[in-house]
C-alpha positions in Angstrom: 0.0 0.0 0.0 2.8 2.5 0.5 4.5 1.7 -2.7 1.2 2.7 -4.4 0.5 5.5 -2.8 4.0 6.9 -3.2 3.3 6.1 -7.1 0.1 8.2 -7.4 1.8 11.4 -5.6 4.8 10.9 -8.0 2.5 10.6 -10.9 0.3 14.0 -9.3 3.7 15.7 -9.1 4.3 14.7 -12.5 1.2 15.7 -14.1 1.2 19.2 -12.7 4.7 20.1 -14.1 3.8 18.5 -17.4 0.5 21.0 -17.4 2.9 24.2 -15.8 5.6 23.4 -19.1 2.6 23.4 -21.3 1.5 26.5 -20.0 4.5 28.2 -20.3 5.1 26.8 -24.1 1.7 28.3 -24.8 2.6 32.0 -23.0 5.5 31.6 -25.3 4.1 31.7 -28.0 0.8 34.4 -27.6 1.6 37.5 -29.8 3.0 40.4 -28.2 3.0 43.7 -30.1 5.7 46.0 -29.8 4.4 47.7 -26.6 4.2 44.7 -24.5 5.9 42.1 -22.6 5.1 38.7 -21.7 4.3 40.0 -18.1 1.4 41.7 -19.5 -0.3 38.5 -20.2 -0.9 38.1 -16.5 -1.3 41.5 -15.5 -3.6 42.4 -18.3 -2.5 45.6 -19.2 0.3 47.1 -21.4 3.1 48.1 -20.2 4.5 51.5 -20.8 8.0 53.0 -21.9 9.7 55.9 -22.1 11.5 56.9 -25.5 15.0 55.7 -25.5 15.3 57.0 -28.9 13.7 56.9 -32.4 13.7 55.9 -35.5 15.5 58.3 -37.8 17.0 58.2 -41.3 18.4 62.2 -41.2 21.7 61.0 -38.7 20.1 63.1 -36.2 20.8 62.5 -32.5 20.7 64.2 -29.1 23.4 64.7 -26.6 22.0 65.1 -23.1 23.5 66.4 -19.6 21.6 65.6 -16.3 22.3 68.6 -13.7 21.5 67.6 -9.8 24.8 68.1 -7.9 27.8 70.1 -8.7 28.0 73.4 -11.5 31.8 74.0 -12.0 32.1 72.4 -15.3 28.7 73.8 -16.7 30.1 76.8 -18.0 32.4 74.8 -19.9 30.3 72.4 -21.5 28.1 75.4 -22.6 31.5 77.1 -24.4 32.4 73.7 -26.3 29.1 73.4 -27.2 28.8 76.9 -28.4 32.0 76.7 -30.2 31.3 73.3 -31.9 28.2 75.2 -33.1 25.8 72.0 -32.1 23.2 71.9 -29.0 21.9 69.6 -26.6 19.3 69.2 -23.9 20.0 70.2 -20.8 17.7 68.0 -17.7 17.5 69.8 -14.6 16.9 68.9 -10.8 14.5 71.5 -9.4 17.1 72.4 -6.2 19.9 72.5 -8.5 18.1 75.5 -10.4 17.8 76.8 -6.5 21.6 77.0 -6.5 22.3 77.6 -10.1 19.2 80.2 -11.3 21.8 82.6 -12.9 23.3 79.4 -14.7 20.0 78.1 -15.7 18.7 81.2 -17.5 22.1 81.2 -19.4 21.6 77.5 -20.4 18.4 78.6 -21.8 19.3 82.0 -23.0 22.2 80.4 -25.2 19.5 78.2 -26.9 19.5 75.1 -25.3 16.4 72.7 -24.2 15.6 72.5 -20.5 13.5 69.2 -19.2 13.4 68.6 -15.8 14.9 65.7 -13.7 12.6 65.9 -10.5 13.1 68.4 -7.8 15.1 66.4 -5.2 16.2 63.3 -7.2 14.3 61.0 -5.7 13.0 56.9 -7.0 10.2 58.0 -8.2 9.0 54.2 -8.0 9.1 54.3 -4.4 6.9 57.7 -4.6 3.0 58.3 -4.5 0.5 59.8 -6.8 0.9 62.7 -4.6 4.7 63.0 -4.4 4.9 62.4 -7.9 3.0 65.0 -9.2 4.6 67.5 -6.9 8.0 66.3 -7.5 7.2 67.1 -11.3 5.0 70.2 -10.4 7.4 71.8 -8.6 10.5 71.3 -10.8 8.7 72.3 -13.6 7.8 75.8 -12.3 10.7 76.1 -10.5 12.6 76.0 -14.6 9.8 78.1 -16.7 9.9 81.0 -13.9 13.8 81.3 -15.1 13.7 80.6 -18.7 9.7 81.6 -19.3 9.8 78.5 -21.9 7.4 75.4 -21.4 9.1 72.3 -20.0 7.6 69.1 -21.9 10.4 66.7 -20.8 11.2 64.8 -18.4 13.9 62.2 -17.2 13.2 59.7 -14.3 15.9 59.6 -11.5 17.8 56.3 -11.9 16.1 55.8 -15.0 13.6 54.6 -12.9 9.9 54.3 -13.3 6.6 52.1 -13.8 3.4 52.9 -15.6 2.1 55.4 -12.8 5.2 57.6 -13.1 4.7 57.7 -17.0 1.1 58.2 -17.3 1.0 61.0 -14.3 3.7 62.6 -16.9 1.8 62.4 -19.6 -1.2 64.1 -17.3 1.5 67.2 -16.6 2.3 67.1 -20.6 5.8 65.4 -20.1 7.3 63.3 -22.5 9.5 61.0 -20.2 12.8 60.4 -21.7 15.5 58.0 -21.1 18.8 57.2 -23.8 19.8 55.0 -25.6 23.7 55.4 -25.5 25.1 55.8 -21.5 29.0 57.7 -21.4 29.0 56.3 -18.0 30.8 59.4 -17.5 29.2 59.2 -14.0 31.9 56.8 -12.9 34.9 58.7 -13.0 36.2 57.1 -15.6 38.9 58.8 -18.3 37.9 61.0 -21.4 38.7 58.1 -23.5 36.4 55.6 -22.1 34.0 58.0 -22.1 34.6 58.7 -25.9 34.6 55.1 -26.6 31.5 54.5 -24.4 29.4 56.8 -26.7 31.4 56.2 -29.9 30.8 52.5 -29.8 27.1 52.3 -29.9 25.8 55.9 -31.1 22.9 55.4 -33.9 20.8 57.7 -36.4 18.2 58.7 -33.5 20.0 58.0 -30.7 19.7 59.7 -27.3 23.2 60.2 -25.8 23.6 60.4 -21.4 26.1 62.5 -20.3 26.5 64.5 -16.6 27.0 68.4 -16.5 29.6 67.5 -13.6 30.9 64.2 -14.5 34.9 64.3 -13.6 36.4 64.0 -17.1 33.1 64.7 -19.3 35.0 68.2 -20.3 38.0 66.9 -21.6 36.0 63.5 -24.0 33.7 66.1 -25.3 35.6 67.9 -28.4 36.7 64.4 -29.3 33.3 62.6 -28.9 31.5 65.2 -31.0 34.6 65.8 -33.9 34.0 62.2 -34.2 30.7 62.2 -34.7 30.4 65.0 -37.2 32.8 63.3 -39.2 30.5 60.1 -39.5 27.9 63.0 -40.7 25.4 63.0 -37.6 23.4 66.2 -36.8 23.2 67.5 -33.0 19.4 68.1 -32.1 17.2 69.0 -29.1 15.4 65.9 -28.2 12.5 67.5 -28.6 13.3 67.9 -32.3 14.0 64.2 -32.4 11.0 62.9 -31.3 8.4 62.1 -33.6 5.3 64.2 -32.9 2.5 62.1 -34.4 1.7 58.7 -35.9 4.1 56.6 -34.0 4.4 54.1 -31.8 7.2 52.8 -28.9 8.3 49.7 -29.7 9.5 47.1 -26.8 13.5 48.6 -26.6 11.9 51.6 -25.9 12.2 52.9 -29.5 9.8 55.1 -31.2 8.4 54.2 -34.5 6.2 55.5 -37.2 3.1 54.1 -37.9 3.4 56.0 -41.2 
C-alpha cells in the first residue's frame, strides 16, 4: 500500500509540471506587439516605456546632460558646445536650479532645451500619486519662472519608473525620456572611455547620457563630438527628435512610425 501511494503522488507531481511546461510553451508563443511584454499577459495591461530614442534616417541625435549636484564644469560644457556650433538638452533637478538660477537662465538664453529631472532626485518608483505629481510640479515651475519656456520633458531619476510615473507625466504634458547610448561618465572614468563608451554604440536617432559635472566629461567632449560629425550626424534638441504624431514605442523603448 505505501508503494502505491507513493506512485500516485509521484504521478500527481508529474502531471502538474507536465500541465505548468505546457502552459509556459503556450505563454510563449501568444503574440505580443511591440508595446508589451510577456508580463502583460498576467497583469492584463500594457506596459508603458519611455522613449529611448527613435527611428531616424536624417543622422540626427541628441546629446544630453543631467544637472542635480555640482556646477563647475557647466560653463564649460556650454562654451564647447557653443564653439562646436551643435546643442543639446540640458535636464534639470529642481534644487539644482535653486543653487544655479543665474546658470540656468544662461543655459536657456544660449538656446538650449531644459526638461526637468525631479526636484530632489528622488526613486520615483518608491513615490505616490501625490509626491509624484509635486515632485514634477514643482521642478517644472521652478525652470519656466527662469527661462519663461514650457518644459515638456522629463527624465526619471535612476532611470527609474513604472506605468504610474509615466502616465501622471503624460497628465502634466511630459514626455518622459530615457537614452539610448550611457557615457557612463558618472563613474569617474577617463575621457577616453567616455569617448569610446558613446562612440561605440551611437545610432541615427539615438539619445546620448552625459552629466553636467561628471569628472572627465570636459575633456571627451571635443573628441566625442569631432568624431561624430565626421560620420555625418546632426546634433538636435530631443525635442526635435521625437516624432510628434503617428508613432508608436516599440519594446526597446524605440519610437516608430506608424506612417
Amino acid at each position: 500500500m505505501k508503494r502505491r501511494n507513493t506512485f500516485i503522488v509521484i504521478k500527481s507531481s508529474l502531471i502538474l509540471f507536465m500541465a505548468f511546461m505546457f502552459l509556459c510553451l503556450c505563454m510563449l508563443t501568444l503574440p505580443l506587439n511591440d508595446e508589451e511584454k510577456l508580463g502583460s499577459v498576467f497583469l492584463s495591461q500594457k506596459r508603458k516605456l519611455p522613449i529611448y530614442c527613435t527611428e531616424n534616417n536624417n543622422k540626427q541625435i541628441a546629446i544630453t546632460f543631467d544637472a542635480a549636484w555640482g556646477s563647475d564644469k557647466t560653463e564649460d560644457i556650454i562654451r564647447i558646445l557653443k564653439e562646436e556650433d551643435i546643442t543639446a538638452t540640458f535636464f534639470l533637478v529642481g534644487m539644482w536650479v535653486d543653487k544655479n538660477e543665474a546658470l540656468t537662465k544662461k543655459i536657456s538664453d544660449e538656446g538650449f532645451e531644459i526638461g526637468t529631472h525631479s526636484n530632489t532626485h528622488p526613486d520615483f518608483v518608491k513615490l505616490s500619486d501625490s509626491q509624484i505629481r509635486l515632485e514634477l510640479s514643482q521642478s517644472k515651475a521652478k525652470i519656466e519662472n527662469i527661462t519663461q519656456k514650457e518644459v515638456t520633458l522629463f527624465r526619471a531619476p535612476f532611470g527609474s519608473y513604472n506605468n504610474n510615473v509615466i502616465s501622471i507625466s503624460e497628465e502634466l504634458k511630459l514626455q518622459t525620456i530615457q537614452w539610448d547610448v550611457d557615457s557612463l561618465d558618472w563613474k569617474g572614468i577617463s575621457a577616453s572611455t567616455i569617448s569610446n563608451n558613446i562612440l561605440k554604440k551611437v545610432g541615427s536617432g539615438s539619445i546620448i547620457l552625459c552629466h553636467n559635472n561628471a569628472d572627465h566629461i570636459v575633456e571627451a567632449l571635443p573628441s566625442v563630438i569631432g568624431v561624430l560629425k565626421a560620420r555625418g550626424y546632426e546634433f538636435v534638441k530631443v525635442s526635435d527628435l521625437l516624432l510628434k504624431e503617428n508613432y508608436t514605442i516599440d519594446n526597446t523603448g524605440r519610437q516608430v512610425s506608424c506612417a
